[in-house]
mmCIF entry with sequence, helices, sheets and N, C-alpha, C, O atoms, coordinates in Angstrom:
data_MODEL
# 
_entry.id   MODEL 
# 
_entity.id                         1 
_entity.type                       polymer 
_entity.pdbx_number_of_molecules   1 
# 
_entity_poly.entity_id                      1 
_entity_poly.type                           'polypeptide(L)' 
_entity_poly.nstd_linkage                   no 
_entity_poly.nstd_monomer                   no 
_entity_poly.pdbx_seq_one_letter_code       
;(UNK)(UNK)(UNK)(UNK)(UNK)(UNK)(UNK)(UNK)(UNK)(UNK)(UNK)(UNK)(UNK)(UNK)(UNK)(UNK)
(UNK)(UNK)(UNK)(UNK)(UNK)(UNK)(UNK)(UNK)(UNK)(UNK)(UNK)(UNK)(UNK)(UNK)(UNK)(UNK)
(UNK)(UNK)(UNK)(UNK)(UNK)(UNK)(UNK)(UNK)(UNK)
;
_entity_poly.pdbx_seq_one_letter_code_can   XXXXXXXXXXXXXXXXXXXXXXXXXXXXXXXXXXXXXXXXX 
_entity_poly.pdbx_strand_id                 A 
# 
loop_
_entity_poly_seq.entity_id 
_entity_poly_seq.num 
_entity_poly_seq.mon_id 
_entity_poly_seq.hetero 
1 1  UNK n 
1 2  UNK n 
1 3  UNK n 
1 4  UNK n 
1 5  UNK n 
1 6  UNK n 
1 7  UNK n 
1 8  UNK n 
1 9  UNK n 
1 10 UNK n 
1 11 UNK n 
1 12 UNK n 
1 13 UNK n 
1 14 UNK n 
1 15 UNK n 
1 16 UNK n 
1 17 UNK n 
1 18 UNK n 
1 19 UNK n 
1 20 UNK n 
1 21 UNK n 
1 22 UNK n 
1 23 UNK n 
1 24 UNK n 
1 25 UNK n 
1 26 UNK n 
1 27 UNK n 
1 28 UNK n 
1 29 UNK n 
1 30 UNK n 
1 31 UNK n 
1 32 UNK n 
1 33 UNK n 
1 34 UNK n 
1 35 UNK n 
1 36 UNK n 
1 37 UNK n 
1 38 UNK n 
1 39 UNK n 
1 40 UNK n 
1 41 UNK n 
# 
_struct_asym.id          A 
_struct_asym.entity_id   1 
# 
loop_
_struct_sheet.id 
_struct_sheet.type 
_struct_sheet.number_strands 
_struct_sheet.details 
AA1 ? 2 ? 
AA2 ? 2 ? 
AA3 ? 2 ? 
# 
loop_
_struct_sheet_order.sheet_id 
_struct_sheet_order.range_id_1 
_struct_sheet_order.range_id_2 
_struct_sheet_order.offset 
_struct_sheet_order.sense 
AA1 1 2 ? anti-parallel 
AA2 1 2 ? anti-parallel 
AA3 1 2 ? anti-parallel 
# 
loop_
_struct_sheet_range.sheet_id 
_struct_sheet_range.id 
_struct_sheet_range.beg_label_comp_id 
_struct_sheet_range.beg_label_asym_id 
_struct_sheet_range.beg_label_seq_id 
_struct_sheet_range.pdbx_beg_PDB_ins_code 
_struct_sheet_range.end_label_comp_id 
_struct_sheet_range.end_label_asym_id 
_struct_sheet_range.end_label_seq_id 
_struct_sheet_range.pdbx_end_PDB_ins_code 
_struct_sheet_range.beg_auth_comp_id 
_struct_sheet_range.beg_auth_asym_id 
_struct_sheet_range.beg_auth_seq_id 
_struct_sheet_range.end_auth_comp_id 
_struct_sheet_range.end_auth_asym_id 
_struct_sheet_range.end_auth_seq_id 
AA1 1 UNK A 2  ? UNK A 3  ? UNK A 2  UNK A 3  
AA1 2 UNK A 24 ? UNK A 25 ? UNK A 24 UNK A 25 
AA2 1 UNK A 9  ? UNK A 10 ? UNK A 9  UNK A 10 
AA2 2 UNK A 36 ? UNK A 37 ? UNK A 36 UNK A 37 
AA3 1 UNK A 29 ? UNK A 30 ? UNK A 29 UNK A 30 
AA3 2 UNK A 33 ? UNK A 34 ? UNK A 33 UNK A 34 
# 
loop_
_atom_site.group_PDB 
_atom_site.id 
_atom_site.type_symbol 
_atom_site.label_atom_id 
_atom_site.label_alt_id 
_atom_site.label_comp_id 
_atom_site.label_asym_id 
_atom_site.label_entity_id 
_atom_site.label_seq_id 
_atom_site.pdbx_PDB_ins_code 
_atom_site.Cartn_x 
_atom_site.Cartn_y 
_atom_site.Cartn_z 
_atom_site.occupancy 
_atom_site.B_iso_or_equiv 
_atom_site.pdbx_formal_charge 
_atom_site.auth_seq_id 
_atom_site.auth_comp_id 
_atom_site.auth_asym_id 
_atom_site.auth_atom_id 
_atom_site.pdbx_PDB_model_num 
ATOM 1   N N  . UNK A 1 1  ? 10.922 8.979  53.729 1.00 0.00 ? 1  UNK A N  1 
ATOM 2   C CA . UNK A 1 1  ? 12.243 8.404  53.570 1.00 0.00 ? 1  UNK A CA 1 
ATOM 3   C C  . UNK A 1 1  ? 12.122 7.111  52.763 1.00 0.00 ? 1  UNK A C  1 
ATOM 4   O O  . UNK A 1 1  ? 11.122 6.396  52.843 1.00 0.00 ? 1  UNK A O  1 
ATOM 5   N N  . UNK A 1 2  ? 13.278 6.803  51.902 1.00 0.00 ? 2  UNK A N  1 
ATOM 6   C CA . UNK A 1 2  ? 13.015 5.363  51.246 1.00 0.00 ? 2  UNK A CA 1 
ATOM 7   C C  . UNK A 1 2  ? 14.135 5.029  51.367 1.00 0.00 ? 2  UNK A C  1 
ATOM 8   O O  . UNK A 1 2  ? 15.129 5.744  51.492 1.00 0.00 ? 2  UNK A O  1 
ATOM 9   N N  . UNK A 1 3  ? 14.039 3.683  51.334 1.00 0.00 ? 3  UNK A N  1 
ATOM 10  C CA . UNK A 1 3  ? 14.741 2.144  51.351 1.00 0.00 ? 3  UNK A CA 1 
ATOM 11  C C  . UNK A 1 3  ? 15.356 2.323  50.124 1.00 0.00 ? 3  UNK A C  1 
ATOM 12  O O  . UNK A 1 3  ? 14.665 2.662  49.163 1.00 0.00 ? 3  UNK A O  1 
ATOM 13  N N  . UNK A 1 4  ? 17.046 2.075  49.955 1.00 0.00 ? 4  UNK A N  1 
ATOM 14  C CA . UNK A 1 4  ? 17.502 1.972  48.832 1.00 0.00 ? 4  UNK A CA 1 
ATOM 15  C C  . UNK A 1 4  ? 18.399 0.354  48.919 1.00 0.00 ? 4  UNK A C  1 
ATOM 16  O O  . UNK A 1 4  ? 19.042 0.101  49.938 1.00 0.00 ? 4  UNK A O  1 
ATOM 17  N N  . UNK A 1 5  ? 18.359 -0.419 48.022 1.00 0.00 ? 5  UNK A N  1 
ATOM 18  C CA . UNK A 1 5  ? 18.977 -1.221 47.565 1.00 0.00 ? 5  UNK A CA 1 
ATOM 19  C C  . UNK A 1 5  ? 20.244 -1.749 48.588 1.00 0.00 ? 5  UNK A C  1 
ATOM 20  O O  . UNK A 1 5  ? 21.048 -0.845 48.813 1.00 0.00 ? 5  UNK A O  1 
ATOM 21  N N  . UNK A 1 6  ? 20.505 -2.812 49.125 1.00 0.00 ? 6  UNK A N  1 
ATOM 22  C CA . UNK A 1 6  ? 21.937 -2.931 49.646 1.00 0.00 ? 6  UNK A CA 1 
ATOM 23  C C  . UNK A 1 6  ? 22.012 -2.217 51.293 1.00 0.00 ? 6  UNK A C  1 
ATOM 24  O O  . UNK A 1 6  ? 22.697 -2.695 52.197 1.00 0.00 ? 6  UNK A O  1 
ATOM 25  N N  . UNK A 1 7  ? 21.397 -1.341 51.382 1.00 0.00 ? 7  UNK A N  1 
ATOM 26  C CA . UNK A 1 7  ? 21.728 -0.508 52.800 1.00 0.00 ? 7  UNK A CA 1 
ATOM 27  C C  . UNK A 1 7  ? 21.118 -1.095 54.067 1.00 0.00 ? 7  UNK A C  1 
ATOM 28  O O  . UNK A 1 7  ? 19.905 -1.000 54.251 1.00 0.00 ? 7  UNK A O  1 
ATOM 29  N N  . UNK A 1 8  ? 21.884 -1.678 54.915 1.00 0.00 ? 8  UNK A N  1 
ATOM 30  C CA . UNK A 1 8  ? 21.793 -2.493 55.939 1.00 0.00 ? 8  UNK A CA 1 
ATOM 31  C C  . UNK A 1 8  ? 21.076 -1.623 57.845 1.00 0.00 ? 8  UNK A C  1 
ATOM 32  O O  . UNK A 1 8  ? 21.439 -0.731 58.612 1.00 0.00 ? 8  UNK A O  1 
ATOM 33  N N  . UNK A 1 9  ? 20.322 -2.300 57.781 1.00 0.00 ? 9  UNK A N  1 
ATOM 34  C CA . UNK A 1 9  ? 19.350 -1.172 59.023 1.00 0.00 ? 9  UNK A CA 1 
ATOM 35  C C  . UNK A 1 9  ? 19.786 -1.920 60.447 1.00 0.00 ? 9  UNK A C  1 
ATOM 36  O O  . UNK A 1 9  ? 19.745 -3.150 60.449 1.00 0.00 ? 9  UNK A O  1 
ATOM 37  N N  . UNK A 1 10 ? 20.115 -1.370 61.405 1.00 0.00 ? 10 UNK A N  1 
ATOM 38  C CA . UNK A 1 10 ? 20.134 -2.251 62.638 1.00 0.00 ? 10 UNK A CA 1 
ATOM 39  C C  . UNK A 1 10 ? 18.678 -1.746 63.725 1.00 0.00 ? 10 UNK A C  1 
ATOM 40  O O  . UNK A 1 10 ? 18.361 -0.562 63.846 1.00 0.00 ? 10 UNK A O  1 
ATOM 41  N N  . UNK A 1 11 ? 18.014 -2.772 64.356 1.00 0.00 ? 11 UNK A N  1 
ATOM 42  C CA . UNK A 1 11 ? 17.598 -2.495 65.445 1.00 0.00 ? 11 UNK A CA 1 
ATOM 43  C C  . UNK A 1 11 ? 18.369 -2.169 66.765 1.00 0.00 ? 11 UNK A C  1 
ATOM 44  O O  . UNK A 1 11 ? 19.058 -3.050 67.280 1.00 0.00 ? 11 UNK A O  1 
ATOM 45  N N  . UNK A 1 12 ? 18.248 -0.630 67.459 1.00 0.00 ? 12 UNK A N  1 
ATOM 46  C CA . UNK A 1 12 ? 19.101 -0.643 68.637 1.00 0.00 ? 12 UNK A CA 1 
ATOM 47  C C  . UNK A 1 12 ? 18.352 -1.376 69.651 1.00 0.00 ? 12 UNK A C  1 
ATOM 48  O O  . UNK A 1 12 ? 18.786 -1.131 70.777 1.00 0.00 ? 12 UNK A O  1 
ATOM 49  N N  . UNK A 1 13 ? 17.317 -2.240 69.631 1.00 0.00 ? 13 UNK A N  1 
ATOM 50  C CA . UNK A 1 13 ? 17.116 -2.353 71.156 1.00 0.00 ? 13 UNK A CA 1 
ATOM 51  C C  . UNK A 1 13 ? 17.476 -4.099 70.919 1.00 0.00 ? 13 UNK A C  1 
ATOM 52  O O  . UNK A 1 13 ? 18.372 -4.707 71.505 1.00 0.00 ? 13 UNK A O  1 
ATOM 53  N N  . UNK A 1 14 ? 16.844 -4.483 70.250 1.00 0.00 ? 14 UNK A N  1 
ATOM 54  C CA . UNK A 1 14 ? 17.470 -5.830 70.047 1.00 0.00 ? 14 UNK A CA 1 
ATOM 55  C C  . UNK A 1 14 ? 18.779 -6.885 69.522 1.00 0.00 ? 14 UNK A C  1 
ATOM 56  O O  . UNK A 1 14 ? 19.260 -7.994 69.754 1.00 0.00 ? 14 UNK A O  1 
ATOM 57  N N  . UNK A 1 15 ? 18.999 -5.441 68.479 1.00 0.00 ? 15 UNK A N  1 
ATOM 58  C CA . UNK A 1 15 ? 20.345 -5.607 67.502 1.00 0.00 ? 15 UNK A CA 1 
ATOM 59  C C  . UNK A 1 15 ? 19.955 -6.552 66.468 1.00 0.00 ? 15 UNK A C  1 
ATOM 60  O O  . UNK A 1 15 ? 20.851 -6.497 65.626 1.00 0.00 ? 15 UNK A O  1 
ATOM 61  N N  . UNK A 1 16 ? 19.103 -7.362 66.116 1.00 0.00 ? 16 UNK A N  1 
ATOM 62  C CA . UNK A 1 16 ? 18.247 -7.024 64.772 1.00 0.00 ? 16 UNK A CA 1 
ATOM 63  C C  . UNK A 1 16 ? 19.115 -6.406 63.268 1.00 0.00 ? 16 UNK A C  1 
ATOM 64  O O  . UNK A 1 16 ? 19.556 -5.268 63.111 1.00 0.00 ? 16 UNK A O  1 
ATOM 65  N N  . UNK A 1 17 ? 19.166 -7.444 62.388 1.00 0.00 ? 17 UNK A N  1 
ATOM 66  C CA . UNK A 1 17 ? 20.265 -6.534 61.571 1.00 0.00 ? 17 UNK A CA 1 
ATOM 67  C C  . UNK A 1 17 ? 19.085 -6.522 60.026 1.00 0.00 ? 17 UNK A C  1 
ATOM 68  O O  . UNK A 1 17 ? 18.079 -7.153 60.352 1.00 0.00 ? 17 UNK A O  1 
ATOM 69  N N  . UNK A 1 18 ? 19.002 -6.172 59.026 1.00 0.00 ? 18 UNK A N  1 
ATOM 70  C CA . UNK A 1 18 ? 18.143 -6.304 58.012 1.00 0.00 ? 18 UNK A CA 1 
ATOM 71  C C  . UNK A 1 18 ? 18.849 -5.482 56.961 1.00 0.00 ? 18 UNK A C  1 
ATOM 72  O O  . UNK A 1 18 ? 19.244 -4.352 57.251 1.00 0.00 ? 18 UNK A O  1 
ATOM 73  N N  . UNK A 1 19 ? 19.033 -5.998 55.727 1.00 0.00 ? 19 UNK A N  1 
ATOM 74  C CA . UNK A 1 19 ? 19.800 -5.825 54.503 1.00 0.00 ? 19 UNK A CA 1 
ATOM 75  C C  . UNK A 1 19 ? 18.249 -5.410 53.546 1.00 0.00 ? 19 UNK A C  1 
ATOM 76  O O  . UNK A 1 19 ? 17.190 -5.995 53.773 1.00 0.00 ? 19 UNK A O  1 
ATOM 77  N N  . UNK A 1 20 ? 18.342 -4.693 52.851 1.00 0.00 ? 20 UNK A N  1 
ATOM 78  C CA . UNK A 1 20 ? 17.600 -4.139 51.590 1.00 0.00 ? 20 UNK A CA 1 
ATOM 79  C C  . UNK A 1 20 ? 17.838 -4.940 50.572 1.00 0.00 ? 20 UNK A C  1 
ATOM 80  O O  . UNK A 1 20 ? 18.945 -5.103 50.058 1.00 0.00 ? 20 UNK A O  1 
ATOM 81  N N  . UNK A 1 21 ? 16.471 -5.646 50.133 1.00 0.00 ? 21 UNK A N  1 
ATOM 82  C CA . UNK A 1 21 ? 17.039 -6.356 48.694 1.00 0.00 ? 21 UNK A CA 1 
ATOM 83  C C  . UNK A 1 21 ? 15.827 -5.384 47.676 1.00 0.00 ? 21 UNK A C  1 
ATOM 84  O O  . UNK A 1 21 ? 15.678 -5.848 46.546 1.00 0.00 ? 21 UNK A O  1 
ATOM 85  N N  . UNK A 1 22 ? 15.331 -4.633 47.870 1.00 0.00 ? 22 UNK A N  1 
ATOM 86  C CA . UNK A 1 22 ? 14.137 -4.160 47.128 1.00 0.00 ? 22 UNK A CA 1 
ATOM 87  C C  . UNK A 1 22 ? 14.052 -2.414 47.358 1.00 0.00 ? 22 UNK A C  1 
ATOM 88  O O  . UNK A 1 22 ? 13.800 -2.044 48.505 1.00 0.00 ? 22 UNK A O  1 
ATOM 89  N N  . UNK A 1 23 ? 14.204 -1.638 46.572 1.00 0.00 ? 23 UNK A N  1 
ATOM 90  C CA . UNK A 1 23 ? 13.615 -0.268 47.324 1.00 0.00 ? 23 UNK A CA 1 
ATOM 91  C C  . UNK A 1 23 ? 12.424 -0.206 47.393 1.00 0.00 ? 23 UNK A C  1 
ATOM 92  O O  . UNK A 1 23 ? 11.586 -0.906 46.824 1.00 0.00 ? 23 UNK A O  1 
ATOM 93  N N  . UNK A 1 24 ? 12.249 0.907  48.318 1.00 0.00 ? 24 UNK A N  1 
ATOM 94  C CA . UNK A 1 24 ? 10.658 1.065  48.969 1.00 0.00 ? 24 UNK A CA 1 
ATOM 95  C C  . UNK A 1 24 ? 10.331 2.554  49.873 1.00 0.00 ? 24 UNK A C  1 
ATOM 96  O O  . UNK A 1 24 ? 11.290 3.076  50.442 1.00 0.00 ? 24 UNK A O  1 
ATOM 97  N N  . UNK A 1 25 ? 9.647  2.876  49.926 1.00 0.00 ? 25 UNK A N  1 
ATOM 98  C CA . UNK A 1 25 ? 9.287  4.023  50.242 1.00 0.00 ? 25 UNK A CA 1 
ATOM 99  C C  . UNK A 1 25 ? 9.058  3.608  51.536 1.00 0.00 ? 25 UNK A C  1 
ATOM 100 O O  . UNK A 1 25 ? 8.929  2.384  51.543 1.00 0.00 ? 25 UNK A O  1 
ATOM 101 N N  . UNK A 1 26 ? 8.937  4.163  52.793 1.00 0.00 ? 26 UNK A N  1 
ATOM 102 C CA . UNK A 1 26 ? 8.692  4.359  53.802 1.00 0.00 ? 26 UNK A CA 1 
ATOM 103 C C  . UNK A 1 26 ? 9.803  4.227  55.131 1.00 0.00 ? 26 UNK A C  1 
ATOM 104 O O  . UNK A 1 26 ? 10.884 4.762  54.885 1.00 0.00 ? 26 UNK A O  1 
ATOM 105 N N  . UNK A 1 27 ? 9.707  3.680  56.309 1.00 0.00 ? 27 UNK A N  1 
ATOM 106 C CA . UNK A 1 27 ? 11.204 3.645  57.345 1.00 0.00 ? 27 UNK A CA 1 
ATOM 107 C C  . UNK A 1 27 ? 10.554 1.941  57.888 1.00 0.00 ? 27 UNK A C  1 
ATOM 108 O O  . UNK A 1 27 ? 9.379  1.604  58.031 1.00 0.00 ? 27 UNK A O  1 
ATOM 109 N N  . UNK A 1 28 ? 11.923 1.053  58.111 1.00 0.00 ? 28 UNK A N  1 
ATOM 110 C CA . UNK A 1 28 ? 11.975 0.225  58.812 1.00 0.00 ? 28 UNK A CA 1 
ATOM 111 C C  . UNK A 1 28 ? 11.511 -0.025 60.197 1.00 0.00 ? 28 UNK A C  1 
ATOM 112 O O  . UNK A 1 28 ? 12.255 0.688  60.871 1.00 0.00 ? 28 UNK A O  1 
ATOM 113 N N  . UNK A 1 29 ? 10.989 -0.419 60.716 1.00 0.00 ? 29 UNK A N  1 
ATOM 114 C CA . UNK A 1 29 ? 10.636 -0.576 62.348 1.00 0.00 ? 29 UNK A CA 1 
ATOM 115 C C  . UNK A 1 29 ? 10.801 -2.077 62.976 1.00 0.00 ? 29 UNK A C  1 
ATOM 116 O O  . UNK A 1 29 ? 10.452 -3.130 62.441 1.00 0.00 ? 29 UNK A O  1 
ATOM 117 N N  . UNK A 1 30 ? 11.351 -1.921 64.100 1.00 0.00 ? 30 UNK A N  1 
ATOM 118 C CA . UNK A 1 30 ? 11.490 -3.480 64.758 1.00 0.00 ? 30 UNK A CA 1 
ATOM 119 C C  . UNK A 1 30 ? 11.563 -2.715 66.096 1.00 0.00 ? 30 UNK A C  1 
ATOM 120 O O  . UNK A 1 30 ? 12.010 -1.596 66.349 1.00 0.00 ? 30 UNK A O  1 
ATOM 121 N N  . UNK A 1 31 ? 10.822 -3.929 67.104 1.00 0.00 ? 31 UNK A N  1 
ATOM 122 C CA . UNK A 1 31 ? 10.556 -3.738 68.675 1.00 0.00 ? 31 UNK A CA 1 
ATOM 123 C C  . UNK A 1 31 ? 9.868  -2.029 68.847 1.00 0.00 ? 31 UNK A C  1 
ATOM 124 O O  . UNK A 1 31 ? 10.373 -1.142 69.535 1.00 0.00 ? 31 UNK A O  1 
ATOM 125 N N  . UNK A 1 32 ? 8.654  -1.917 68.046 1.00 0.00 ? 32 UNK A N  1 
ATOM 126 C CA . UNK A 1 32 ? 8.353  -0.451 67.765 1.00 0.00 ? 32 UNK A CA 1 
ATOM 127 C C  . UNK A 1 32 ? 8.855  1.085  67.749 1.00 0.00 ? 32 UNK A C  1 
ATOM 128 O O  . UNK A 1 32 ? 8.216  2.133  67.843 1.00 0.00 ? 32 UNK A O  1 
ATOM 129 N N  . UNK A 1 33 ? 10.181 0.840  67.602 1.00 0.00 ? 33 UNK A N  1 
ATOM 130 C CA . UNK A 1 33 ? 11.078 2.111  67.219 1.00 0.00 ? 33 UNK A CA 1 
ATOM 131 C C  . UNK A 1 33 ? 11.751 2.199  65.741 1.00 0.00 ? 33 UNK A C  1 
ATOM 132 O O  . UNK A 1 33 ? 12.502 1.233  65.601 1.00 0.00 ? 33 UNK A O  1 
ATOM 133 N N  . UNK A 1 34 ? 11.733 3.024  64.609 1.00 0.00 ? 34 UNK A N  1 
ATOM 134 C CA . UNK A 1 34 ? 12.501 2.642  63.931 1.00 0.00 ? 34 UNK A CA 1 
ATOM 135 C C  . UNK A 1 34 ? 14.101 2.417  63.777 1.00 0.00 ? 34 UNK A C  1 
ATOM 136 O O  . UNK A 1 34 ? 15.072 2.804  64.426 1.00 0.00 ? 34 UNK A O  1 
ATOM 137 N N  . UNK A 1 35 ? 13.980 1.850  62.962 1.00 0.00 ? 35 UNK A N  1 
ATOM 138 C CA . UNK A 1 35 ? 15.830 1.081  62.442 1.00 0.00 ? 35 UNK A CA 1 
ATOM 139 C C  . UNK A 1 35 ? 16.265 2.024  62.019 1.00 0.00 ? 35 UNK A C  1 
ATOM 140 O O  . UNK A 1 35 ? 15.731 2.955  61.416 1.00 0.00 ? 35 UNK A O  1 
ATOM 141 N N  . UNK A 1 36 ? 18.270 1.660  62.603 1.00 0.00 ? 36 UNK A N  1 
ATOM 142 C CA . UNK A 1 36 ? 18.236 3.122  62.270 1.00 0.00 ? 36 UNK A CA 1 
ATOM 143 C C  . UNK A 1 36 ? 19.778 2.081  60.570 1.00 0.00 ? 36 UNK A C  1 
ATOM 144 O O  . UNK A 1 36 ? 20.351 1.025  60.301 1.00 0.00 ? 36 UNK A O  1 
ATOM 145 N N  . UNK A 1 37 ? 19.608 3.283  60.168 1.00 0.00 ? 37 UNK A N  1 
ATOM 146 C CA . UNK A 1 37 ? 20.829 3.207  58.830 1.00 0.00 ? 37 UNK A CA 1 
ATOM 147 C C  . UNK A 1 37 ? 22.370 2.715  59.174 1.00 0.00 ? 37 UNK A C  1 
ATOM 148 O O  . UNK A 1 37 ? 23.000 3.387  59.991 1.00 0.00 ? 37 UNK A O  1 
ATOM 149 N N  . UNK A 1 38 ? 22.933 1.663  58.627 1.00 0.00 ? 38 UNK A N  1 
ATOM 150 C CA . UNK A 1 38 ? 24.250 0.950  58.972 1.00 0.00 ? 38 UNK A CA 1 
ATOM 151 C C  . UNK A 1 38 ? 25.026 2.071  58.241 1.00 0.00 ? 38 UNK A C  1 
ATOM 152 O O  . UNK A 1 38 ? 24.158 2.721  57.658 1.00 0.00 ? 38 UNK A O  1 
ATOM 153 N N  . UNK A 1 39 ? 26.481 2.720  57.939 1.00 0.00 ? 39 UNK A N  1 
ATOM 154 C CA . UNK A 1 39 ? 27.098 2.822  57.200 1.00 0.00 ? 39 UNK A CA 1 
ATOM 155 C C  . UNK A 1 39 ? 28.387 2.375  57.264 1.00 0.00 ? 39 UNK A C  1 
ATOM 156 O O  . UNK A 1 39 ? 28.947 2.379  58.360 1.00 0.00 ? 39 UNK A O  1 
ATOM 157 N N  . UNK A 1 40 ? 28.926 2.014  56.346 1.00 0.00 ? 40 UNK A N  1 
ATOM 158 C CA . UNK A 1 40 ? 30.100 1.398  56.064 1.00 0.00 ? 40 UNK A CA 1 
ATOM 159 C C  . UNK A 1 40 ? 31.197 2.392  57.441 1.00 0.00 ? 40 UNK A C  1 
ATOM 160 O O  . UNK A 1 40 ? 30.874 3.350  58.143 1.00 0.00 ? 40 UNK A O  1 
ATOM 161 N N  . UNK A 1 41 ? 32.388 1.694  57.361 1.00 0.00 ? 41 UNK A N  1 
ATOM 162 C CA . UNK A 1 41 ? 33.563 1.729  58.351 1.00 0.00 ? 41 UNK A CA 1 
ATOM 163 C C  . UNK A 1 41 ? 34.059 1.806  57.840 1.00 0.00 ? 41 UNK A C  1 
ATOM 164 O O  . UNK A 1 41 ? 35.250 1.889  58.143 1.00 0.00 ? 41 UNK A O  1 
# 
């Protein structure tokens, strides 16, 4: 999976929020579970 530009990740256990300024290949992780994908409302 990769990281695209702009797309905002939340941690569910902490709530932890993290914005993409760079793409990148691989998945986000915080409090050892990964982050999951924000999408717009």
């Amino acid at each position: 999976m990769a990281t695209k530009k702009d797309q905002v990740y939340k941690c569910q256990v902490c709530t932890n929020e993290v914005k993409v300024t760079g793409e990148g290949a691989g998945i986000l992780v915080c409090c050892a579970k990964p982050m999951e994908l924000q999408t717009s409302k």
